[in-house]
N, C-alpha and C positions, 0 to 999 in steps of 0.2 A: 188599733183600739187603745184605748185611755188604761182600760182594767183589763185584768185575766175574768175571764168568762168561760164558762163551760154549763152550753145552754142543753146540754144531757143528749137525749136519743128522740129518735122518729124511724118507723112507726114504733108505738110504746103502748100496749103491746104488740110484739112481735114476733113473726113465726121465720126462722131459717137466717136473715139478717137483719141487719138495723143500723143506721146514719148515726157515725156520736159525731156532736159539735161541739166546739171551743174555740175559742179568742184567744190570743196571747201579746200580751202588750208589749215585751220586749224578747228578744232571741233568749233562749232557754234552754237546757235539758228536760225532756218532759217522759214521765210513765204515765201512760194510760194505763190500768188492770180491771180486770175483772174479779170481783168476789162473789160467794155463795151466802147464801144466810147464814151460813157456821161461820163464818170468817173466813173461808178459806181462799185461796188464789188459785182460781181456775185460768186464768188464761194474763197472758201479758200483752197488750195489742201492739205498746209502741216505746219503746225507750231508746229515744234516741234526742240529738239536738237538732229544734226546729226554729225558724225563723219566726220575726212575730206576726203580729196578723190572722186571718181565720185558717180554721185548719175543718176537715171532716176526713171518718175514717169510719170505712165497712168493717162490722162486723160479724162473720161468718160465725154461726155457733151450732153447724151440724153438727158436732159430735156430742152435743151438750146435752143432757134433758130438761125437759120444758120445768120453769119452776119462778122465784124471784132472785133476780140477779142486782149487784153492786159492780156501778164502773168507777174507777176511783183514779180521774186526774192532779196530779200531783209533778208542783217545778219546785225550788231549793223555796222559793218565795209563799207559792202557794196548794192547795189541798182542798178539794172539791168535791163530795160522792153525788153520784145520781142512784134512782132506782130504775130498774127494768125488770119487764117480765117478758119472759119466753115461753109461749105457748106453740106447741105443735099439733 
């Protein structure tokens, strides 16, 4: 890929899991996280160094409750939110 991209979730909404997508133009350290509508950080999916190119990653959010959530991809370079909703 040219650009970083983080084309968010599917399905959206979603109940139990959900597909996040993203691109990464060059090899990176990357966190994926999850926020609540308070701002808070429910969950960390990935922080780790990945190569570039597409990437997808399931997210498991049984222990969550259903509500509106923030995925928030984030490398040295760039910073990206999505919205999601979980519905059960």
């Amino acid at each position: 890929p040219a650009v970083f991209s983080f084309r968010g979730n599917y399905p959206n909404p979603f109940n139990a899991s959900t597909t996040i997508l993203y691109e990464l133009k060059e090899n990176s350290a990357i966190t994926l996280s999850i926020f609540n509508v308070d701002g808070s950080e429910v969950e960390v999916i990935v922080s780790d160094y990945q190569f570039a190119g597409k990437h997808s990653i399931v997210w498991n959010s049984q222990n969550i409750p259903s509500g509106i959530y923030f995925i928030r991809l984030s490398t040295k370079d760039f910073i990206q939110t999505r919205k999601a909703i979980l519905l059960k």
